[in-house]
C-alpha positions as CSV (number, residue, x, y, z in Angstrom):
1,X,12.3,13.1,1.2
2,X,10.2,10.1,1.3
3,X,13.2,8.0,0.1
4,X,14.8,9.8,3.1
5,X,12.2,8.4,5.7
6,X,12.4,5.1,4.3
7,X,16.1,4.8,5.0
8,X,15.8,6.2,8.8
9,X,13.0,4.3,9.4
10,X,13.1,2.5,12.7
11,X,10.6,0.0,13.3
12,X,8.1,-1.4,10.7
13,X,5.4,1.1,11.4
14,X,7.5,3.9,10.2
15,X,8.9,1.7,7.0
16,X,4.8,1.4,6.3
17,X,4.3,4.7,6.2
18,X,7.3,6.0,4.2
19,X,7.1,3.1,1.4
20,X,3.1,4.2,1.6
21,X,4.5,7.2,0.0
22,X,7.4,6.2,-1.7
23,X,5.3,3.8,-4.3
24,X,3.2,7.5,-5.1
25,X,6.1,8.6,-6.5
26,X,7.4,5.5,-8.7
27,X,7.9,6.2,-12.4
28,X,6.6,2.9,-13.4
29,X,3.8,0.7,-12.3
30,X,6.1,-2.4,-11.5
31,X,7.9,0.0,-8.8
32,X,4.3,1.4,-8.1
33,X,3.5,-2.2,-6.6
34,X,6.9,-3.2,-5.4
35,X,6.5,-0.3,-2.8
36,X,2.6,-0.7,-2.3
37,X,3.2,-4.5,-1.5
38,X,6.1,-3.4,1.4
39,X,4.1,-0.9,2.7
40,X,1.8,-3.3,3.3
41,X,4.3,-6.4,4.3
42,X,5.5,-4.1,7.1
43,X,2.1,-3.0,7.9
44,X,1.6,-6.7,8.7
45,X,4.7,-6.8,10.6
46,X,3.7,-4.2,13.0
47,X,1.4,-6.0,15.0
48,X,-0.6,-4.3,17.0
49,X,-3.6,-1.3,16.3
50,X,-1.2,1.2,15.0
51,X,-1.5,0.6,11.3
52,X,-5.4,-0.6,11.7
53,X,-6.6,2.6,9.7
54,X,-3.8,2.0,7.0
55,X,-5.3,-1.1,5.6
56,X,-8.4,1.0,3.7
57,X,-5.7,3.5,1.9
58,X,-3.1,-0.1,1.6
59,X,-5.8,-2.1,-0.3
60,X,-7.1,0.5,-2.6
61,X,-3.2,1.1,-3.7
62,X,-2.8,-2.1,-4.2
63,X,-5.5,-3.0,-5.8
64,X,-4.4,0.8,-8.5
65,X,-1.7,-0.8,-8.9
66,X,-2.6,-4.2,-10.2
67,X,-5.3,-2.5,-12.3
68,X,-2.6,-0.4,-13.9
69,X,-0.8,-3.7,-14.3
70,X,-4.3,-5.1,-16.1
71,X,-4.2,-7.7,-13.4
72,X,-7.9,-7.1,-13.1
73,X,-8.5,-10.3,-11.1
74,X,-6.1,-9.2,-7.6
75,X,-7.2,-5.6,-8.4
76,X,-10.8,-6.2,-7.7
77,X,-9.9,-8.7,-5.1
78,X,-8.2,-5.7,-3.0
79,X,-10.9,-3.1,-3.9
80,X,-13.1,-5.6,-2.3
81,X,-10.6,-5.7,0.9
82,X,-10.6,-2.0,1.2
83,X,-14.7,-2.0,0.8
84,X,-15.2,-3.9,3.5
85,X,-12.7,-1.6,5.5
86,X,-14.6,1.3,4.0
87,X,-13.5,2.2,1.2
88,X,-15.2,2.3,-2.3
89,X,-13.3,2.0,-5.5
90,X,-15.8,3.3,-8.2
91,X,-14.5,2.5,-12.0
């Protein structure tokens, strides 16, 4: 289904929110990212206050998914993004 909002999604604010979910659903960390990163290129495309409480949930997925990658460097760089947005990452 969430494949299903992807594909009708109209504007970048509704392509953030469906590949938000899509990349949950991803059988392999690579895919996991791919989606996680578009979620939050179009949340950056959007441009305006819609997707301001996204970023928190955006960073901490990002930053799973380079830490399941073992890219430990960008994966505590976007923990640190979504802390200061208000979200804590606690290993």
């Amino acid at each position: 289904m969430y494949k299903q909002a992807w594909e009708a999604a109209k504007d970048d604010y509704e392509a953030c929110i469906a590949a938000h979910y899509v990349a949950r659903h991803q059988e392999s960390p690579e895919e996991t990212l791919r989606w996680n990163q578009e979620a939050l290129v179009r949340a950056d495309a959007v441009g305006d206050d819609r997707v301001r409480s996204f970023y928190p949930s955006l960073y901490l997925n990002m930053g799973q998914s380079h830490e399941a990658l073992r890219h430990m460097a960008e994966a505590r760089w976007y923990y640190e993004l979504a802390a200061e947005l208000g979200f804590i990452h606690q290993t």
